[in-house]
N, C-alpha and C positions, 0 to 999 in steps of 0.2 A: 370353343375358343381355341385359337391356332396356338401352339406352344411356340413360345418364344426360346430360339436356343440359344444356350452361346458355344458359336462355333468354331474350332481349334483345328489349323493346317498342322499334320506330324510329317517330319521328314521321312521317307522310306528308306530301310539301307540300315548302315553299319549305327546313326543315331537312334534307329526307333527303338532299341532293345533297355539304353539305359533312360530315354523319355519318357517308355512306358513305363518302369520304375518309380520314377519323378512323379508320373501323373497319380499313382498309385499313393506317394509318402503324400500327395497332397488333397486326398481323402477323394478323388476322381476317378468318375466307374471304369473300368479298361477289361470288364468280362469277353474273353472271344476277341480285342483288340488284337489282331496279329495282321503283319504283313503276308502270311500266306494265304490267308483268306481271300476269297475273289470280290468278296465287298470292299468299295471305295470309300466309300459313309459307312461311319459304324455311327449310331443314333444312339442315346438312353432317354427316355422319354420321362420318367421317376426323374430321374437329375437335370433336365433342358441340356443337358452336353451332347453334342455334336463332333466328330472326329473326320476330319478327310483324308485321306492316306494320297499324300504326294509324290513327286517329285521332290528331292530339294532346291532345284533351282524355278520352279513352280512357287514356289511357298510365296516369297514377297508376294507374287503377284496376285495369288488368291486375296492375302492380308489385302494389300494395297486398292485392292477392287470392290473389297467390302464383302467379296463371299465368304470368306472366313475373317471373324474377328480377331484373333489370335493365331499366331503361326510360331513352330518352334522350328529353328535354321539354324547352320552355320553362319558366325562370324563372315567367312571368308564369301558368301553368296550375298550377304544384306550389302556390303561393299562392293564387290563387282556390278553388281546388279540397281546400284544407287534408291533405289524405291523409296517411295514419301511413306513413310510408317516409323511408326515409334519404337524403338528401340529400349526393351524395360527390364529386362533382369538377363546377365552374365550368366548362365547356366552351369558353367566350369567345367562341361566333359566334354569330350571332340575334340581334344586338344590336335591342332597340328601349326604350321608355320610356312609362311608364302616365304619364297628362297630364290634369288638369284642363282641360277649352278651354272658351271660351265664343266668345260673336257678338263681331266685330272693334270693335262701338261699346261692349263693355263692355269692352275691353282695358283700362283704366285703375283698373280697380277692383277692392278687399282683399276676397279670399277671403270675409271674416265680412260680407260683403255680401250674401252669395247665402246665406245661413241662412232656413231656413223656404223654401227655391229647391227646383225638380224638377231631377233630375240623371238623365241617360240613361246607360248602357251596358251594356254584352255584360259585365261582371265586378261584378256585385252586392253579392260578399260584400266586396271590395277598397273598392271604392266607398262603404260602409256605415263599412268600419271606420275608411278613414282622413278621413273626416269628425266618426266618433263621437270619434276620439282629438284631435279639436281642438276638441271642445265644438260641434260643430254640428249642427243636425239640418236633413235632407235628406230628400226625396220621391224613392226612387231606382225607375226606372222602369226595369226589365228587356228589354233588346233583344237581337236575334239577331243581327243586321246591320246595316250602313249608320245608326251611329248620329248621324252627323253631320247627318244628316234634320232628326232630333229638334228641333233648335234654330229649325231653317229653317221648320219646320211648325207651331210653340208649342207643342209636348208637352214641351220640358223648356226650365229657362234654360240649362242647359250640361251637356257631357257629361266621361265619363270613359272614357280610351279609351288602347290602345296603338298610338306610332308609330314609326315610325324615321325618314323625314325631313322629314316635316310637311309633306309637299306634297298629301296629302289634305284636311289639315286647313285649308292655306289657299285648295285648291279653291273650298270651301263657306263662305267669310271666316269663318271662325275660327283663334283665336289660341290660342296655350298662356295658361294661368294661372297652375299650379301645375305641378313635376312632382314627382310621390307615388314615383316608385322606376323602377330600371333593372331587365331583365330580357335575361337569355341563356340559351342551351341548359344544360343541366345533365344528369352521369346520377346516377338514383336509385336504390335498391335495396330490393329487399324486406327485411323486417328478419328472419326467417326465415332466408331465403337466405343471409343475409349468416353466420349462424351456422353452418348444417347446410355450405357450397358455397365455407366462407372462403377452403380451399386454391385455389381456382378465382378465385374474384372478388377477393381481396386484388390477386394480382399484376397482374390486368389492371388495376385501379383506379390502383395506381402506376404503370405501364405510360402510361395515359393521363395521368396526371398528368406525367408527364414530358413526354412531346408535347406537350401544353397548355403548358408552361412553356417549353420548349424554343422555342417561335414555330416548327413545323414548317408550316407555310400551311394549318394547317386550320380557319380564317378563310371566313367569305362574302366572295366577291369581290365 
């Protein structure tokens, strides 16, 4: 008989370190889990769990296509990235914050200032909407990286970007302007799954919601 998994997208990177923790307080096998490792699928066959080691901006899209039933992501990807999947527990680590910044000699100055202004960043769609929702129209120039360039080199007046302590931003003398929204790990789930696999993924969702709530340190240090 085929084992039936239930299968979990992990973000690779700076979230996999306190997830694996997580997956750990919530009695889930993680032996040999590592991002160093050159396997993609880590499998347990005793437990039906299943692990894919991602991308984070990969993640919806596994959830969302039904290869993985579960995916843990940032906040800030589930939003850019709009994906039909369900949104099921706040995670509360990976804190950082999407930020209007500009150059340090426009610090003084109202938002509705920079209308008809070029705006840089790696998150497009974010950046679109929440200008278009305050009646502003923006030049938004799509980057991959290092979009704090942008400002320093005159391809945008300011960018839009996620940080957590702002020591990037005042690297390159730039300031916050606005901040458009907070963002932390979240897990998601296919909406499928969630029907056919409820027996399976109800309990673990409240499982985790309880550890989240409880403050068991599964927090970035």
């Amino acid at each position: 008989m085929k084992q039936d998994f239930l299968t979990i997208a992990l973000s690779k990177g700076t979230l996999l370190k306190p997830t694996v923790k997580l997956l750990e307080q919530a009695q889930l096998p993680v032996s040999g889990l590592s991002e160093d490792s050159r396997n993609m699928v880590f499998s347990y066959e005793e437990e039906g769990i299943k692990y894919l080691m991602c991308r984070p901006t990969d993640v919806p899209t596994y959830v969302e296509q039904g290869a993985a039933d579960l995916g843990i992501v940032g906040k800030d990807v589930i939003v850019e990235q709009a994906k039909d999947v369900f949104e099921m527990v706040d995670l509360k680590y990976g804190y950082c914050r999407f930020v209007v910044a500009v150059p340090d000699s426009m610090k003084d100055r109202n938002l509705r200032e920079f209308n008809y202004r070029r705006v840089a960043s790696k998150f497009p769609l974010i950046t679109e909407k929440f200008f278009r929702e305050r009646g502003l129209q923006v030049d938004v120039i799509k980057l991959h990286g290092n979009v704090e360039l942008a400002p320093l080199m005159g391809l945008a007046d300011m960018i839009v970007d996620l940080v957590s302590t702002g020591r990037t931003l005042k690297e390159n003398n730039l300031v916050e302007l606005v901040k458009i929204m907070d963002s932390t790990t979240r897990l998601i789930c296919n909406r499928v799954s969630y029907r056919i696999k409820h027996e399976r993924i109800q309990p673990l969702i409240e499982k985790i919601q309880k550890i989240v709530k409880g403050g068991t340190g599964n927090e970035i240090a």
